[in-house]
VEXKEZA-531816 format. One record per residue (C-alpha): x, y, z; residue in one letter. Coordinates in steps of 0.25 Angstrom, whole numbers, plus 5000, padded with zeros to 4 digits. Layout:
% residues N
XYZA/...
//
This chain:
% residues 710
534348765007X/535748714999X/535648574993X/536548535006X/535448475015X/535948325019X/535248255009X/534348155018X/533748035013X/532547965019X/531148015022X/530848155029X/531148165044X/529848175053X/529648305063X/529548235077X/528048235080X/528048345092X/527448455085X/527248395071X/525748415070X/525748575074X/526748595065X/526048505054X/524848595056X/525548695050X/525548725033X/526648675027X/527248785022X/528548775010X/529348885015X/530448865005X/530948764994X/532648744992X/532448654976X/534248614980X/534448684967X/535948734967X/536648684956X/537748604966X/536748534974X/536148404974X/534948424965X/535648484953X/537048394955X/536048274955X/535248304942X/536448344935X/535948494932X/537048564941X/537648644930X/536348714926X/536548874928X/535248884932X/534948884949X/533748814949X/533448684950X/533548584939X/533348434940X/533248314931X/531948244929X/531948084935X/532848134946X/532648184961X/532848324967X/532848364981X/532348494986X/532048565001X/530748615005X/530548715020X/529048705024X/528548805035X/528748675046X/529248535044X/528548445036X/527848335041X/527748215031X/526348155039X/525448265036X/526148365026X/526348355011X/527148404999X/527148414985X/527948484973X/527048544963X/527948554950X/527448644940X/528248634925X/527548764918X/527948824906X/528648964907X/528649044894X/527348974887X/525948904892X/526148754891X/525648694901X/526348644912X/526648514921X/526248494935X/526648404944X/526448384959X/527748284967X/527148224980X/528048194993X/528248044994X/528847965003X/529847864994X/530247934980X/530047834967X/530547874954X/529547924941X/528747994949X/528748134955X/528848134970X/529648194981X/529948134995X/530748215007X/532248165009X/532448255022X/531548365031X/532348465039X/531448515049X/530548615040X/531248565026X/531148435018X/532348395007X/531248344996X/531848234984X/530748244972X/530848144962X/530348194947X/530048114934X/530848074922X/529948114914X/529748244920X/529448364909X/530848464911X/530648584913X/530348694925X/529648674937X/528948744947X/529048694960X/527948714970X/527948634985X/526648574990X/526448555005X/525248505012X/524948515027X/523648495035X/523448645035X/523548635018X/524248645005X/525248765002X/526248774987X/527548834988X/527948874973X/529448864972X/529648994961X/530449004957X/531348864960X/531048784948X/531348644943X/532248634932X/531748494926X/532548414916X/532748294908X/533848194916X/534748104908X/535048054922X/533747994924X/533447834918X/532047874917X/532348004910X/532047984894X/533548074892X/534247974901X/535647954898X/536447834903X/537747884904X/538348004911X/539448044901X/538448064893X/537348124901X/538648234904X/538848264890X/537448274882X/536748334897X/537848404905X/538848464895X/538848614891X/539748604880X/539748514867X/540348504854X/539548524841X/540148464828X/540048534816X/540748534801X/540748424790X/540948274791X/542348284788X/542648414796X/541948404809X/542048544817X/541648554832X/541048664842X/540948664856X/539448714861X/539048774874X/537648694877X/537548794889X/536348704894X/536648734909X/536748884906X/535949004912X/534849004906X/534748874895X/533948784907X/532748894905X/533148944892X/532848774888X/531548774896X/531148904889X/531448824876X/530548694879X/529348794881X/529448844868X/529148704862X/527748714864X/527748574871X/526948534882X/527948514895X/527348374897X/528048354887X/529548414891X/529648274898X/529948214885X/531448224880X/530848184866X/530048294865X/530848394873X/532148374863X/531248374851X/530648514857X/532048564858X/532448534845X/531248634839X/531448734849X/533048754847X/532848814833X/531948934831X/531148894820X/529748874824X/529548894837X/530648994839X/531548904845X/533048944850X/533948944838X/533449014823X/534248934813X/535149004802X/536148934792X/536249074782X/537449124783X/537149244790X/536649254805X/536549404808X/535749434821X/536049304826X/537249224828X/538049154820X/537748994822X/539248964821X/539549064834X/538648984844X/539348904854X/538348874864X/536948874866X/536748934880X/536749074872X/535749034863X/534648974872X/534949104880X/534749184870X/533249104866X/532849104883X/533249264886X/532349314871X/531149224876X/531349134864X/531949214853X/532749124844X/534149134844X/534849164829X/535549054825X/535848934826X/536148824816X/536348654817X/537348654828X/536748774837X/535348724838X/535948574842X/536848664851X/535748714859X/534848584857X/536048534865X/535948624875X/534348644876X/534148474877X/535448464888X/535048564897X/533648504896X/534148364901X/534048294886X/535548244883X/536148294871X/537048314862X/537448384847X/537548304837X/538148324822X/537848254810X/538748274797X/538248284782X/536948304788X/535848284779X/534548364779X/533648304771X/532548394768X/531548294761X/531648184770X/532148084759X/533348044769X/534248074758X/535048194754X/535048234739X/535948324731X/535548344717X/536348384706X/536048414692X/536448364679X/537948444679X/538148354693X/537948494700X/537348504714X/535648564713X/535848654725X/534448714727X/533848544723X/534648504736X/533748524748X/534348414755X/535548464763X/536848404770X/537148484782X/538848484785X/538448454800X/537148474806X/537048464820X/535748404828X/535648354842X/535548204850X/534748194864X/534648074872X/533248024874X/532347884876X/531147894865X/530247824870X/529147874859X/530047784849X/530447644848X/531547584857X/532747614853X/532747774850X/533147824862X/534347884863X/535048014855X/533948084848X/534248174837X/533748324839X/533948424829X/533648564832X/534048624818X/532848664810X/532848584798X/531748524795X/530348524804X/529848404811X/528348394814X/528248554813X/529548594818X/530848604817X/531348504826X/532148384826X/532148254834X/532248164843X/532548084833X/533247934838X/534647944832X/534347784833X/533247804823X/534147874815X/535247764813X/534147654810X/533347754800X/532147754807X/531647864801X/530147854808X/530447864821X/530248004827X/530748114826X/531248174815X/532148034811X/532248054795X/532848194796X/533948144805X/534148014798X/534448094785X/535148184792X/536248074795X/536047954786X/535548014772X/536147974760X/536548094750X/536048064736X/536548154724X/535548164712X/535648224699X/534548304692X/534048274678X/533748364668X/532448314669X/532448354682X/532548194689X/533448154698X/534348054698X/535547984709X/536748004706X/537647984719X/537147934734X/538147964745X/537747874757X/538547904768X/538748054767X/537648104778X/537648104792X/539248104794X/540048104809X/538748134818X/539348184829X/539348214843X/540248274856X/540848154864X/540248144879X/541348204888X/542348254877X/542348364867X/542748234856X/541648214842X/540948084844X/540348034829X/538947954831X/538747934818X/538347804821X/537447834829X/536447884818X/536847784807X/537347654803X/538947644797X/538547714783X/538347594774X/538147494783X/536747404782X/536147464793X/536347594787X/535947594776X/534547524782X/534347644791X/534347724777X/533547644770X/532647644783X/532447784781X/532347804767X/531147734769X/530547844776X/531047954765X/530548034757X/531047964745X/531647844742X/533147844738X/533547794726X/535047744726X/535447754712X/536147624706X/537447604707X/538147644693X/539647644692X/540147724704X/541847724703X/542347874705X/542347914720X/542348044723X/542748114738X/543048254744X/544148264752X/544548344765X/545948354771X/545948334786X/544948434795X/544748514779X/544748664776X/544948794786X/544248914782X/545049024776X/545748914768X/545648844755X/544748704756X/545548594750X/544948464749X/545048344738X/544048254728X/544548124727X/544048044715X/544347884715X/543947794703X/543947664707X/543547604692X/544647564683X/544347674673X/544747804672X/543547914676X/543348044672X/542248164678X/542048304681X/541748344695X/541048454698X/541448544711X/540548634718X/540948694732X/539848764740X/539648844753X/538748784761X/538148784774X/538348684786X/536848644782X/537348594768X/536648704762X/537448774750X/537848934748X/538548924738X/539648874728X/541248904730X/541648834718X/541448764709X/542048664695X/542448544689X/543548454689X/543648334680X/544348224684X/544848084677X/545047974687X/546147874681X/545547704683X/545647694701X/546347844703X/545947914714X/546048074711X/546048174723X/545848324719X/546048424726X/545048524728X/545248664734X/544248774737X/544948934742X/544849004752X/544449124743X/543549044736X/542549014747X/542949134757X/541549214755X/540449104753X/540749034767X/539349004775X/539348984791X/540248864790X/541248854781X/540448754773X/540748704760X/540348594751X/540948544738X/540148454730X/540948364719X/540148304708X/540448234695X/540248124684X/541148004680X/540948014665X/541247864663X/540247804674X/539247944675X/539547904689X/539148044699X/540148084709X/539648164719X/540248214731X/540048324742X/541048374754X/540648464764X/541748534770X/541848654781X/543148764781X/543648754794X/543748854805X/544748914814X/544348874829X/544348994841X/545548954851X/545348964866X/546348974874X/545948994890X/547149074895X/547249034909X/546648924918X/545248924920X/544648944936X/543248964939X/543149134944X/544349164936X/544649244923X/545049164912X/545749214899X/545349134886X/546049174874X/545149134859X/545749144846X/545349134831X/546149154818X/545449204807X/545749094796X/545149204784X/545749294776X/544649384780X/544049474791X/543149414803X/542049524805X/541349534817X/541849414826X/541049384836X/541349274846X/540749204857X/541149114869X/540449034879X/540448924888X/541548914901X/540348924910X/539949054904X/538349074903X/538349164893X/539249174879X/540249294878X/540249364863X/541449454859X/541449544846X/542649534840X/542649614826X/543349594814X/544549464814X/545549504800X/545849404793X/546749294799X/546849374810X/546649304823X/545749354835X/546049324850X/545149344861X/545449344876X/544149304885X/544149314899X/543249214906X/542749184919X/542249034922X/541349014931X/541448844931X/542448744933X/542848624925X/542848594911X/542348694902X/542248764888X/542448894881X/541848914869X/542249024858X/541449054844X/541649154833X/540549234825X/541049294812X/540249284798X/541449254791X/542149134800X/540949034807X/541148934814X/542348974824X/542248914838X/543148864850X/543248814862X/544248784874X/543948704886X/544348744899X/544448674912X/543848784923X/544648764937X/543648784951X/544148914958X/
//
């Protein structure tokens, strides 16, 4: 039966009464069971779940669905009854399950689980079944109960399960979001943007979240019972996000994602060449849980992303620049430097990650204090374990900002992730340290976000901290320090008039280029001042941790009474060509001594080399059924030979990403591809292109393209 019947309201009609007790002495037999579960009709358009491939029938918990029921003859409401057993068992492991019986009622109220009939055609009745919001997600069997005088018969549904999940549509529903723009954005939309880069040069990829794709609904079930975690608790967003953010990375309980930040990736793939996660969690369901190689920062909140949203749980990526990892939970990050003002690389365990990239869901949390409901961080990148694991979050972006680093979970990582001062200290011979330069506004630069409804960068900085400097910042510090591993001494204020910057031009260096950038020194003292600045360029990873050093050497500088000196500073393309890592990461560190005051200068840029985007350009105009020609370009920007490009393009309604080999690229050479596509969905949609090659990462495009109906 199609989702057309005339949706009646009111209570069941009543056979007339010739010949209702000899048909009432029959059983009441279900012949049939129509669940109303095709993707355009009432039940999926009205639980907003009408984009999921899958043909079964998924509903939002807290809300009503309607199904049809065909007994063996009409169903009289005086001496017959019903009931729906649901049965939430686990598939692939032996937790135990839930059971729960719904009874027939007469008027529906809401928090309960009941179900009332809203129209009987002869031998069939049009059931409206009411579900909790508290309900655990996941999938149900369904079995109907009749009753007659002659007995009790079950009709198992098998194999027409309920899809249950979390509903940001629901008041009562601990993910509900008040505002449909929104609920569009962090619930309903496939594609995103993830940030990525430095602080000053801020790059962004378009991702695939494929949370409505074949396969990523069960591939997300199969994920949860991997946690171990009794499905009581799958009710609880709290512990559901927390769950996902161990289970996303591979480390102890062979989760999706195996992590690598080396600078080789053979028998995997390349972190930079993702653009999506649909092939990932794929690849995890189809090999029963064999983790997927590799994923770093942005990949595992990628899928996060995609796992929590086709879940129900609204979210979004988020990424924080100059983010700290501070390994000793002393929320502060220390660089140390010996006597000659040279950087102790193997003494600096405390790294700052270029960008790092973590997640935000939207929750009440009612196991903490009023007021930290809200975005809750969830960080599925293993860095540190959290009671056993590694996991991180929920933790209240609100505790965040006000430093309060006790509230659960996980709140003084993430504070020192955004809000730690960086404190340089110089060895002594004897082996003590001392402070010889605080920066205080250096960590936790434009966190950023995808706006809701556009493709624009949204900075929510403040959401996580006070303006840098002001009272209430620097209280949230101090309110944390408390809790840290060791109190920070701020050294006293000696004679502090050289300045010292680094400085980029514009967007900064391309790769295949020379890197220019500037030192500006300004003396605001009425005396001249003299030093020697030490130099040190170093290939580095995203993760802030050093290869190696490019270049090193001094420069001595004399600084007339209120001059300000700007030098410039260059480093070659031949000079760094053969000791790039994965991104295209550098760092130059600049240190030195005013020999008049002994004042330390100490300063530190991280910067990126640019790379060339991959141009798409559809050929045609796009209609649903037809062929459609896309042309993608990409110049070579080295003077050297690409080997063995690989690249991969999803998305325009495609389930499945499409890879081509293309060999070797000469140098400067440029490569253009011609891709025929069908699209199989109208309206607004994206094409995404990437490019895997050892020697140039980090090469990715897209187009959007407006689909026409037939």
């Amino acid at each position: 039966m199609s989702s057309s019947n005339p949706n009646t309201t009111g209570g069941p009609t009543t056979p007339s009464a010739s010949g209702t007790s000899a048909a009432s002495d029959k059983l009441l037999i279900v012949r049939s069971v129509d669940l109303l579960k095709s993707k355009d009709g009432q039940n999926r358009l009205e639980h907003h779940t009408d984009a999921y491939f899958s043909d079964k029938l998924i509903v939002r918990r807290g809300q009503t669905f309607q199904m049809w029921v065909e007994f063996s003859r009409p169903f009289n409401p005086k001496s017959d009854k019903l009931q729906l057993l649901l049965k939430l068992d686990s598939i692939f492991s032996s937790n135990p399950g839930i059971r729960i019986s719904v009874p027939l009622v007469d008027v529906l109220e809401d928090g309960r689980w009941e179900m009332k009939i809203v129209e009987q055609k002869d031998k069939r009745v049009r059931l409206a079944v009411n579900t909790l919001p508290t309900a655990s997600i996941g999938r149900y069997r369904v079995t109907v109960e009749s009753f007659s005088q002659r007995g009790r018969l079950l009709f198992p549904c098998t194999p027409n399960d309920i899809y249950m999940l979390f509903n940001p549509w629901c008041e009562d529903d601990p993910v509900f979001l008040d505002n449909e723009a929104e609920r569009k954005e962090y619930v309903l939309n496939s594609m995103g943007r993830i940030y990525y880069g430095t602080e000053q040069q801020i790059g962004a990829r378009t991702w695939n979240f494929a949370q409505f794709e074949q396969d990523i609904l069960e591939a997300c079930l199969f994920l949860l019972e991997k946690g171990q975690v009794a499905m009581t608790e799958w009710r609880d967003p709290v512990i559901v996000s927390r769950m996902v953010s161990a289970l996303v990375n591979s480390n102890d309980d062979r989760g999706v994602l195996m992590g690598n930040w080396s600078d080789s990736f053979e028998g995997g793939t390349t972190p930079t060449t993702w653009s999506g996660s649909g092939d990932i969690l794929r690849k995890y369901y189809k090999s029963s849980g064999k983790p997927v190689k590799f994923g770093q920062c942005w990949v595992y909140a990628g899928v996060t992303t995609s796992v929590l949203r086709c879940l129900g749980i609204p979210t979004r990526c988020v990424t924080n620049f100059s983010s700290a990892h501070d390994t000793d939970l002393s929320l502060t990050t220390d660089i140390y430097l010996d006597e000659k003002l040279e950087l102790i690389k193997d003494e600096t365990s405390d790294s700052v990650w270029n960008f790092h990239v973590w997640n935000e869901c939207w929750m009440t949390r009612q196991d903490l204090p009023a007021g930290n409901g809200g975005w809750q961080v969830v960080d599925a990148t293993p860095q540190e374990l959290s009671q056993g694991s590694y996991r991180c979050g929920p933790t209240p972006v609100s505790a965040v900002r006000n430093g309060q680093v006790d509230l659960k979970f996980d709140t003084p990582f993430v504070f020192a992730e955004v809000n730690s001062d960086r404190i340089y200290w110089q060895k002594k011979p004897d082996g003590s340290l001392s402070q010889v330069h605080v920066e205080k506004n250096s960590i936790g630069q434009h966190i950023s976000t995808k706006a809701v409804g556009s493709d624009a960068r949204v900075d929510i900085t403040h959401l996580y901290k006070y303006p840098e400097g002001s009272e209430e910042e620097r209280i949230a510090v101090e309110t944390a320090s408390r809790f840290g591993s060791k109190p920070t001494l701020y050294p006293s204020p000696t004679v502090n008039d050289v300045s010292i910057e680094i400085v980029m031009d514009g967007a900064g260096p391309r790769i295949g280029g020379d890197a220019k950038l500037s030192i500006v020194l300004k003396n605001t003292s009425s005396k001249q001042r003299t030093a020697s600045l030490l130099y040190e360029v170093m290939v580095m990873y995203y993760t802030g941790v050093l290869k190696d050093t490019v270049k090193k050497d001094r420069i001595p500088i004399d600084l007339k009474p209120q001059e300000t000196k700007t030098i410039p500073w260059t480093l070659q393309y031949n000079e760094y060509m053969n000791h790039l890592v994965d991104q295209g990461a550098l760092m130059l560190t600049v240190t030195g001594r005013v020999n008049q005051t002994k004042q330390i200068l100490a300063t530190q840029l991280n910067f990126r080399l640019r790379t060339p985007d991959l141009i798409i350009t559809p050929l045609e105009d796009a209609v649903v059924g037809k062929e459609l020609t896309v042309k993608i370009t990409i110049q070579n920007p080295l003077s050297q030979v690409l080997k063995n490009v690989l690249f991969r393009i999803e998305g325009l309604g495609m389930q499945s990403v499409r890879m081509i080999e293309h060999g070797d690229v000469e140098k400067l050479a440029t490569v253009t591809l011609m891709e025929k596509f069908v699209p199989t969905i109208s309206g607004s949609q994206k094409l995404l292109a990437s490019m895997d090659c050892r020697q140039l990462t980090q090469v990715h495009g897209f187009a959007d393209i407006v689909v026409k109906p037939e």
